[in-house]
C-alpha positions, 0 to 999 in steps of 0.5 A: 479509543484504547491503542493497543500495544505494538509490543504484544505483536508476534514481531516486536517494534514500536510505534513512531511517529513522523512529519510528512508532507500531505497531499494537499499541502501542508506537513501534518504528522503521520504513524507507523512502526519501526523494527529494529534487529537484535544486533548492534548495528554496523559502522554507519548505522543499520541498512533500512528497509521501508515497508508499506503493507496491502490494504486495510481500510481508510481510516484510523483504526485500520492502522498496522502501528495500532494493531495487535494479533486480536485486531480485526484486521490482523490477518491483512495487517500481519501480512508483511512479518514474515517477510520483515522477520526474515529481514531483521534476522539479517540485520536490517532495520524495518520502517512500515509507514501507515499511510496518510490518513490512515493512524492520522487525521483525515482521508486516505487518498487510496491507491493516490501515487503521490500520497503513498509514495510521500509516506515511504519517502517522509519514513526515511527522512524522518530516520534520524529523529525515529531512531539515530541508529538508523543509516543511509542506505535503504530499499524500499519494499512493498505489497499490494497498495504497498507496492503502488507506494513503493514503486512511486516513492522509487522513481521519486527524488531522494528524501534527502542528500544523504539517503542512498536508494539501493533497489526496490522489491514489490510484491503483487503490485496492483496495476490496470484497474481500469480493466479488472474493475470495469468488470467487477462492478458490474457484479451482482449481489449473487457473485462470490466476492462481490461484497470485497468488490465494492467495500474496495471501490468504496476505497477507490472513489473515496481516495480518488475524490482526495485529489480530484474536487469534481468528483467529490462534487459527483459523490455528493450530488448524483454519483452514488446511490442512495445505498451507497451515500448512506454508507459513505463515511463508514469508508474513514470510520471502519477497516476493510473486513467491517467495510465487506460487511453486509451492514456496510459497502458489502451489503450493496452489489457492485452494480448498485454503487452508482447513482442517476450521474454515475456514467460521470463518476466511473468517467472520473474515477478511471481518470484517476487511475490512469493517473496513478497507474504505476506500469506509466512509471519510467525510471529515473536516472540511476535508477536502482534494480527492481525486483517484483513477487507476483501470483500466479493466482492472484485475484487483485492484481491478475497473471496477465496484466501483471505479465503485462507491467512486467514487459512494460517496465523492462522495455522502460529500461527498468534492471529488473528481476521477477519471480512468479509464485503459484499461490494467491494475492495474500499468499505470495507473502508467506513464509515459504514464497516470495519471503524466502527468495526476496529478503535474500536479494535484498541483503545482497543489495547491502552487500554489494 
């Protein structure tokens, strides 16, 4: 495979890579970019955003570190530069990690809390070794899967003794997916979406399987279907609009992914969401303020239960500041919503 170059993107940075502790075990290396302003930085080193984008595959050529503006990806890819762009015009340094799995060797443990909070965390601990400008106070900042990442990496221990956690600013977190996909595959081939729909459930029993063995056993043994199975490992060889494809997971209806023992894959695989469900999250002690983007019209992560973690995370006691934006799950990062409003609060957070 021929890497394309970071530097041809719109937004200039380059690729690095980091250690990082795998889910199984093990430290293995992982990739992402770095951004860096075009400022000298302060006395004790550039601030530090950490980054993690929405979802675009599982596997190695679904990797923001690879892509450039002829990727087949870049419109998820891209998603975060406009908000990355507006943060480096105030000085602060970027991190995107691309995730376990995802520019590295093996699985992609999809929507796993553990694994994407790790990748945030092991960006930061690598700071010094990526670049020695880099300093200690940072924020954590994500969308979509990236703000699964975020929010786990906020409630988790420090990277290191050094590493001064600021706040936290997610943009339409992914939340309840036991209600939005006991729904969703059910759909037939015939409803608008449908080929999304299960190209991201293909995502989700592939990385739920990363830490669950009895349902990999399921998937290989009766969960699936025959359709199903005979595309499974297009899940770590493809990006997610190959996935949606009619040649891929989005030429199989949602309600057809399931095989003879699929009332056990569905049991299992809501297992596995409510162990990664991020509205359990409780804060930890000194905990940072939290600042959630969200849409009004968000087709992933709906208004209501979106509404609902919002309640959930200021009765856990969480400082916590909240927008709600009139746009669409991708929407919410355009240049003119949430980038506008939340890199601001951000540099306050440095200021403060």
């Amino acid at each position: 495979m021929v890497t394309p170059d970071p530097a041809q993107r719109e937004l200039p940075g380059r690729a690095i890579v980091f250690p990082a502790r795998a889910l199984h075990g093990g430290t293995h290396e992982q990739t992402g970019l770095l951004h860096l302003p075009d400022t000298a930085p302060p006395d004790g080193g550039y601030p530090v955003v950490v980054f993690g984008h929405m979802t675009t595959g599982g596997s190695e050529a679904a990797a923001p570190s690879r892509a450039h503006p002829g990727h087949v990806e870049w419109r998820r890819i891209s998603q975060g530069d406009a908000f990355c762009a507006r943060l480096l015009r105030r000085g602060i340094a970027v991190l995107r990690p691309d995730y376990e799995g995802i520019g590295s060797s093996g699985a992609h443990p999809y929507l796993i809390g553990a694994s994407l909070g790790e990748s945030m965390l092991a960006a930061m601990r690598a700071r010094r070794s990526v670049d020695e400008r880099l300093g200690d106070r940072w924020v954590l900042a994500g969308h979509s899967e990236g703000a699964v990442a975020a929010l786990f990496a906020s409630v988790a221990p420090a990277p290191d003794p050094d590493a001064r956690l600021l706040g936290t600013a997610v943009f339409a977190p992914v939340t309840r997916m036991d209600r939005s996909i006991a729904l969703a595959r059910r759909f037939g081939a015939a409803v608008p979406g449908s080929p999304t729909v299960s190209a991201l459930l293909g995502l989700m029993l592939s990385g739920a399987a990363e830490e669950d063995p009895g349902l990999r056993e399921l998937i290989e043994q009766g969960g699936l279907s025959d359709r199903a199975r005979g595309v499974w490992d297009d899940l770590g060889a493809k990006t997610l609009v190959e996935l949606i494809a009619p040649d891929s997971w989005g030429g199989i209806a949602p309600s057809a992914i399931g095989g003879p023992r699929q009332a056990e894959l569905w049991e299992r695989l809501f297992a596995s969401f409510a162990r990664n469900e991020v509205g359990l999250l409780r804060p930890a002690e000194h905990q940072p303020p939290l600042r959630i983007d969200a849409a009004l019209l968000d087709e992933v992560a709906p208004a209501p239960l979106t509404a609902a973690l919002l309640r959930g995370y200021r009765c856990a006691g969480f400082e916590l500041t909240s927008r709600w934006w009139p746009t669409h799950h991708s929407g919410v990062m355009r240049e003119g919503n949430a980038p506008s409003e939340a890199a601001g609060w951000i540099a306050e957070r440095f200021a403060a």
